[in-house]
C-alpha positions, 0 to 999 in steps of 0.5 A: 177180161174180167173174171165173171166175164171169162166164165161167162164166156166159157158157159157159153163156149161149152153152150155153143159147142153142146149145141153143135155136137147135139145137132151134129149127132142128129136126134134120137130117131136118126141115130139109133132107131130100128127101121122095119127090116132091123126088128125082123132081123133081130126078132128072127136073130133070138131064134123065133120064125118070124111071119110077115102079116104086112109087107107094105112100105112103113106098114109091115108087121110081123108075128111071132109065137111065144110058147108060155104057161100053156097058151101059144100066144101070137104076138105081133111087132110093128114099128109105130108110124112115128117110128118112136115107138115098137109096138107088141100086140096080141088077139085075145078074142073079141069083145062080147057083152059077157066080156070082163072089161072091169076085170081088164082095166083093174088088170091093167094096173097090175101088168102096166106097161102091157095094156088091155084095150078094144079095137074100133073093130072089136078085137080085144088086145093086150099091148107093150109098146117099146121105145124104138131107142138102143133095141137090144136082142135081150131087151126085146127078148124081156118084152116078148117074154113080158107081153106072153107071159101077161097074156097067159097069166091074165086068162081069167079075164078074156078066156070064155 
């Protein structure tokens, strides 16, 4: 074989046997995301008493109080119907027409990832979400830190 042909070969080889081990392991949401009762235990496992808000099958979701700058800030964690994605979300109150919604969206580019945004309901909400990717006990504890303490630190905006 000629030179050029042998590693041309050889490219292919590893091509081939990537290909393999990459299937073989599966995706990412088959190796290493958290289902439902996962988060709960690791949720529980940093210390917080965790409330089911939902029990319901590929529904559920939980709350946990996070204690910050002078406010209790409730924060609920779902894992997303994708399942790629852990979302922690918290009530600020409900949208009026005295509601600072400018002063959220400039917020929003000062505490991004977290996010400002309005239910179909009316509910103003602040969200994180979180790839549900290699969830450790500390990042997960970084994220509930981060999404109460930028509830408490944007107060200004959505308190009346």
């Amino acid at each position: 074989m000629s030179s050029s042909l042998t590693k041309f070969s050889s490219l292919i080889g590893l091509v081939a046997v990537g290909s393999v081990a990459f299937n073989a392991m599966g995706t990412q949401s088959d190796v290493d995301r958290l289902e439902a009762a996962e988060l709960r235990k690791l949720v529980a496992d940093l210390g917080h008493e965790v409330k089911d808000l939902s029990t319901e099958v590929g529904k559920e979701k939980y709350s946990v109080t996070i204690t910050t700058g002078g406010f209790n800030v409730p924060v609920g964690i779902e894992i997303a119907p994708s399942k790629n994605y852990i979302w922690l979300t918290a009530n600020v109150g409900k949208a009026e027409a005295s509601t600072k919604f400018e002063a959220m969206v400039k917020q929003n580019s000062k505490i991004q990832p977290t996010f400002f945004y309005v239910t179909d309901s009316g509910n103003i909400m602040v969200g994180l979400p979180m790839e549900n990717h290699h969830v450790t006990p500390a990042w997960m504890k970084k994220c509930l830190e981060k999404i109460s303490n930028d509830v408490a630190n944007t107060s200004s905006v959505w308190s009346k």
